[in-house]
N, C-alpha and C positions, 0 to 999 in steps of 0.2 A: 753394216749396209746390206738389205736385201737384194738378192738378187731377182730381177724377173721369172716366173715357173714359163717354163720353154715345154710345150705342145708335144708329144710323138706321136705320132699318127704308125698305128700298127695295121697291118694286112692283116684280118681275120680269118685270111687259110692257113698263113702263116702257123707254126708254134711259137707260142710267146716263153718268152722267158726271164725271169726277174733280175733285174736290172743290180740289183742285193745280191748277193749268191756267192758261196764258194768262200774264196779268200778274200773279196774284195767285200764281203761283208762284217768280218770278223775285225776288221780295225777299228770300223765305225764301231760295232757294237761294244769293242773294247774302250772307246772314248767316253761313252758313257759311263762309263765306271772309273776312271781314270781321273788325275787332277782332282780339282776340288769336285764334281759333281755338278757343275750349275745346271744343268737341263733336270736332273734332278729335282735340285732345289727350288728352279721355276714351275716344275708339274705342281711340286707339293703345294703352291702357293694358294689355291680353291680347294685345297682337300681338308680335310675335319684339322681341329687344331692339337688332337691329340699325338695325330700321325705328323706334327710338324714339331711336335715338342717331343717325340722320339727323336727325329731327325737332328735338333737341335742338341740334345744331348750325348748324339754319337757322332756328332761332330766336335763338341764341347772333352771327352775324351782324347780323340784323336790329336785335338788341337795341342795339348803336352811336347809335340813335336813338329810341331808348325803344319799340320797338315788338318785341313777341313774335307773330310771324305769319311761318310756315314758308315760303309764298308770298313775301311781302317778301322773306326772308332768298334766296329765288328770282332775286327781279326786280334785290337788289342784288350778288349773284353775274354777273348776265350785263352789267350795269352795269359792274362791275370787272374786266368780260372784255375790254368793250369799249374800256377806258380800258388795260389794260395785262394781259396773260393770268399774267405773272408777279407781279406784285402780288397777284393774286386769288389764286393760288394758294398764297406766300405766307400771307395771311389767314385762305384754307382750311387751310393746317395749322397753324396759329396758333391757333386754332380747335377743333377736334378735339386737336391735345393739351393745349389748356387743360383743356376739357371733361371728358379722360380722366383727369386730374390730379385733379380734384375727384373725378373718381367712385371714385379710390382713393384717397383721403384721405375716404370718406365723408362729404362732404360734404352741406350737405339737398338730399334727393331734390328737390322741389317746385322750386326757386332752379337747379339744374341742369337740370330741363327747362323752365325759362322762358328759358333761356339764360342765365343771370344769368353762369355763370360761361364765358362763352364767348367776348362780348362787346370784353373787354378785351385778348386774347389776337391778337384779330381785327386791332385798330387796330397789335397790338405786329407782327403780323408784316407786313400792308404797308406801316406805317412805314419799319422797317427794307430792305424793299426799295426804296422812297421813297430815303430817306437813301444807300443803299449807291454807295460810289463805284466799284465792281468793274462797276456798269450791271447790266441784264437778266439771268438766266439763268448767276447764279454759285452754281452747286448748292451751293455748301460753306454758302453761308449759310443753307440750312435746318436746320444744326445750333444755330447758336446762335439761330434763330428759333424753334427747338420746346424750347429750352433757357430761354429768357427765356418763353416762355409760359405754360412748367410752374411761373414763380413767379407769376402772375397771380392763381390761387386762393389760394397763400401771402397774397400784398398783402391779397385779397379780404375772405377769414376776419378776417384779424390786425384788418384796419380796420372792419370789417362788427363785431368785438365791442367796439370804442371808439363807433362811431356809434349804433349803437342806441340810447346812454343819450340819448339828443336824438331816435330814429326818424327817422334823415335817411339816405340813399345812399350809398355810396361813387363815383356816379358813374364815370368813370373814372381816377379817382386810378391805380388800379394798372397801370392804362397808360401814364399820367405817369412814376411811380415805376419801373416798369421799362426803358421805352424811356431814360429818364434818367440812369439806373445803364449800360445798354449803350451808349452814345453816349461817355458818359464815362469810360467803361472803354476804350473801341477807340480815337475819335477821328481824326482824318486823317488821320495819321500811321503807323497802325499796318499789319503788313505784312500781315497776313494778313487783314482786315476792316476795311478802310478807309471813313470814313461823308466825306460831303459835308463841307466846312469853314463854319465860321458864323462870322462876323465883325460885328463893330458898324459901324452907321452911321458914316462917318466924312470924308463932304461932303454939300454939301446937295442936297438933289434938283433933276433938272432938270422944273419943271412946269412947261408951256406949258398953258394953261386952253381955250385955243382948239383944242388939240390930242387935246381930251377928245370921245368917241367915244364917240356914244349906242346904237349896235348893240353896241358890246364893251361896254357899263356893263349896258345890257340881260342880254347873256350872263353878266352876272358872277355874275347872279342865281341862277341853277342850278349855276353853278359854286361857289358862297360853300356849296351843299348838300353838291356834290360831294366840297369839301373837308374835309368831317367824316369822309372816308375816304380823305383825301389824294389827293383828283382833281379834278385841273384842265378835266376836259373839260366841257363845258355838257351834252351830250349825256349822259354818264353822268350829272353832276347831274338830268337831265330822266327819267331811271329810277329815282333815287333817290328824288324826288317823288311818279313813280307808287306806286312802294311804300311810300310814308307815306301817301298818300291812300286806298290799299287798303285799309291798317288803320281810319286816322281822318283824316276831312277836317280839323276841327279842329287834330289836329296837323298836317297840311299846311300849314295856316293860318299856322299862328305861327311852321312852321320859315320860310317864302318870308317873311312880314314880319320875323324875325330877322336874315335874310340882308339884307334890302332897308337893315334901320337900319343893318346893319354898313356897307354901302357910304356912307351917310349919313353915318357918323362918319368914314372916312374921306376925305371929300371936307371934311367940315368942317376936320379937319388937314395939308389938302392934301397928302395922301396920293401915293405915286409912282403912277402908273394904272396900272403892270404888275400892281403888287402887289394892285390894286381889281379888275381884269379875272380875275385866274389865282383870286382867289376867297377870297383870303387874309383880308381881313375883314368874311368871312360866316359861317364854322364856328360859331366859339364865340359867337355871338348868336343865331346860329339855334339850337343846343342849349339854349343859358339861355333863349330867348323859347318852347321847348315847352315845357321843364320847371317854368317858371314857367306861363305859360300855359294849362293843366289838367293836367297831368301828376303834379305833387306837390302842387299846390293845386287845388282846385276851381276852374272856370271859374266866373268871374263877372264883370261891368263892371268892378271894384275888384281884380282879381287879374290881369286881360287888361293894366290899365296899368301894373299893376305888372311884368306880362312885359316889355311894353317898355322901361320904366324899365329892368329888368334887362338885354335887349340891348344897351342904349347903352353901360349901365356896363361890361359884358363887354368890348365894341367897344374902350371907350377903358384897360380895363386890359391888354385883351391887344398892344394896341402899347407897351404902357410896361412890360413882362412880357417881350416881345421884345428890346425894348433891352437890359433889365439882365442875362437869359441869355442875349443874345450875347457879351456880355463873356466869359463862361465857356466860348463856343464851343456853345452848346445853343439849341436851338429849342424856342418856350416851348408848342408842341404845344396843348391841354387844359387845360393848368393855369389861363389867365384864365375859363374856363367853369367848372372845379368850383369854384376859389375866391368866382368871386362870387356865383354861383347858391349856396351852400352860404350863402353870408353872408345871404342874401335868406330863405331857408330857416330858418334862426335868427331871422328877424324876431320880436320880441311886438307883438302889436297888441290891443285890446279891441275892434275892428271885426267881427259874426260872420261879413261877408262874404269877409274873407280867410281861406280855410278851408283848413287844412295837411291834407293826406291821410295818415290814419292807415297806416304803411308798407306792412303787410300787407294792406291793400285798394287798392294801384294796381293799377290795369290798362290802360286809356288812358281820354282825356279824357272822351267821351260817356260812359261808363259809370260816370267818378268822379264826376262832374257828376250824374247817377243817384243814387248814393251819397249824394252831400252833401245833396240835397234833402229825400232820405230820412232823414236824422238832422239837419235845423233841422226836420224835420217832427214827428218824434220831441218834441224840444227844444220845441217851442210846446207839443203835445199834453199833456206831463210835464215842465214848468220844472223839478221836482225833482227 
């Protein structure tokens, strides 16, 4: 709702002075960069379409961890520079021909410049450089990584018109579903794209508990972030950070407490500490404790525990998800976070505190949290 522009009439002997200024300027200007960017995203909307299919794409990045802000989609590019220049690159074209894909398959406008379709394209191509047993800088594989990208919007669509009848995400399913298909297609053995080999557990670990190392449990913290983009470095996790806390502190919050349970849960099942340090059960608790967290629910005391509840469960399905798709030679990636964050998602409760966000008004937490309060407010006002 606009407001009326209200007149000041200044004395011309007067000195004037800008009404902006000092500190009272620097919150606004910090708004603009903060949250998803929409003022942003409205400027771009008359500008050349090259400068909106940037914008589209570094938000398509970002969006990995629920956040649409062109800057993040920035801070996690140099992040993934710093952790491996050919992963990020990878990603980057993972990325941009996901993107391109949807927009010839007209796709909705809106969902393509929040990144929606971009997203999953991203994880499919530095995965696959991840995975790849050829190492670094074997250009042939940016064929089948812009090849596997281009079905990302396929997965997207196909499952995006099943999910709706419930208004839940398709998360990254189609990241799952395609890296899953490519893995299992090529496999170790193959001569021309060879992926890493996965194998089952198959003696017991060796834990020495005295041997457990509170500067590396510490680092594992940022690295549990890191590896929701398949980076083990702390350092990059600690850029990934900045760029969720750019958007929303909140979600900061709950990815670093996601992460923290996941090391929790594993040290409860005495866990190898290689596997607890490189970060490996922080990803998928830290995704399920944002998107529980305010992301697809409202923040509330009653929804924040339920985040956590949801991390642990994540924590301990994704080690038992690991198991049974090593058997198959596959790495269980994603799948313990859409599976159980979707299952928490499908909750009924008669509670009005656990408040599921109507699909088409997420944006991040502070602002659904806005949202919510705005319509119990409603709901008192007019019970009928």
């Amino acid at each position: 709702m606009e407001e009326s522009p209200t007149v000041v009439k200044v004395d011309r002997g007067d000195t004037q002075v800008s009404p902006c200024r000092g500190r009272r300027c620097f919150p606004k200007a910090l708004g603009y960069v903060t949250g998803d960017m929409r003022e942003f995203a409205n400027w771009l909307k008359d500008k050349p379409p090259v400068l909106q299919f940037i914008d589209w794409v570094l938000r398509g990045i970002s969006q990995v961890m629920f956040v649409s802000n062109p800057i993040s989609g920035i801070l996690i590019l140099v992040g993934l520079l710093v952790q491996n220049p050919w992963w990020a690159l990878n990603g980057y074209v993972g990325t941009v021909v996901s993107t391109l894909t949807a927009v010839l398959l007209s796709q909705d406008r809106s969902a393509i410049a929040a990144g929606l379709h971009g997203y999953n394209a991203t994880l499919v191509g530095i995965l696959m450089a991840v995975f790849s047993a050829k190492g670094d800088y074997f250009w042939w594989l940016l064929l089948p990584v812009s090849a596997m990208s281009m079905t990302c919007p396929l997965f997207s669509s196909a499952l995006n018109s099943i999910f709706c009848k419930w208004d839940i995400p398709v998360f990254t399913l189609p990241f799952n579903m395609a890296l899953s298909m490519y893995l299992s297609a090529t496999g170790h053995y193959n001569p021309f794209f060879p992926n890493k080999l996965f194998t089952p557990v198959s003696s017991v670990a060796n834990v020495t508990w005295p041997d457990l190392n509170a500067l590396q449990l510490l680092k594992s913290l940022p690295a549990g972030i890191g590896q929701i983009y398949g980076c083990d470095s702390p350092w990059t996790g600690g850029i990934f950070l900045c760029a969720i806390l750019l958007s929303s502190p909140l979600m900061c919050l709950h990815a670093t407490i996601g992460s923290l349970l996941g090391i929790v849960a594993a040290l409860s099942l005495s866990a190898p500490f290689e596997d607890v340090y490189f970060g490996l059960w922080g990803f998928n608790s830290s995704l399920a404790c944002i998107a529980i967290g305010g992301m697809f629910m409202a923040l509330t005391w009653q929804t924040h525990l339920l985040a956590l509840a949801c991390a642990l469960f994540t924590a301990y399905l994704g080690i038992s998800m690991t198991h049974l798709m090593a058997v198959v030679g596959l790495p269980s990636c994603t799948w313990p976070f859409c599976l159980a964050t979707l299952l928490f998602l499908l909750l009924t409760t008669k509670n009005p505190n656990i408040y599921k966000m109507p699909l088409n008004k997420v944006t991040y937490p502070e602002e659904n949290r806005i949202f919510y309060l705005q319509a119990k407010k409603r709901m008192v006002e007019s019970p009928l």
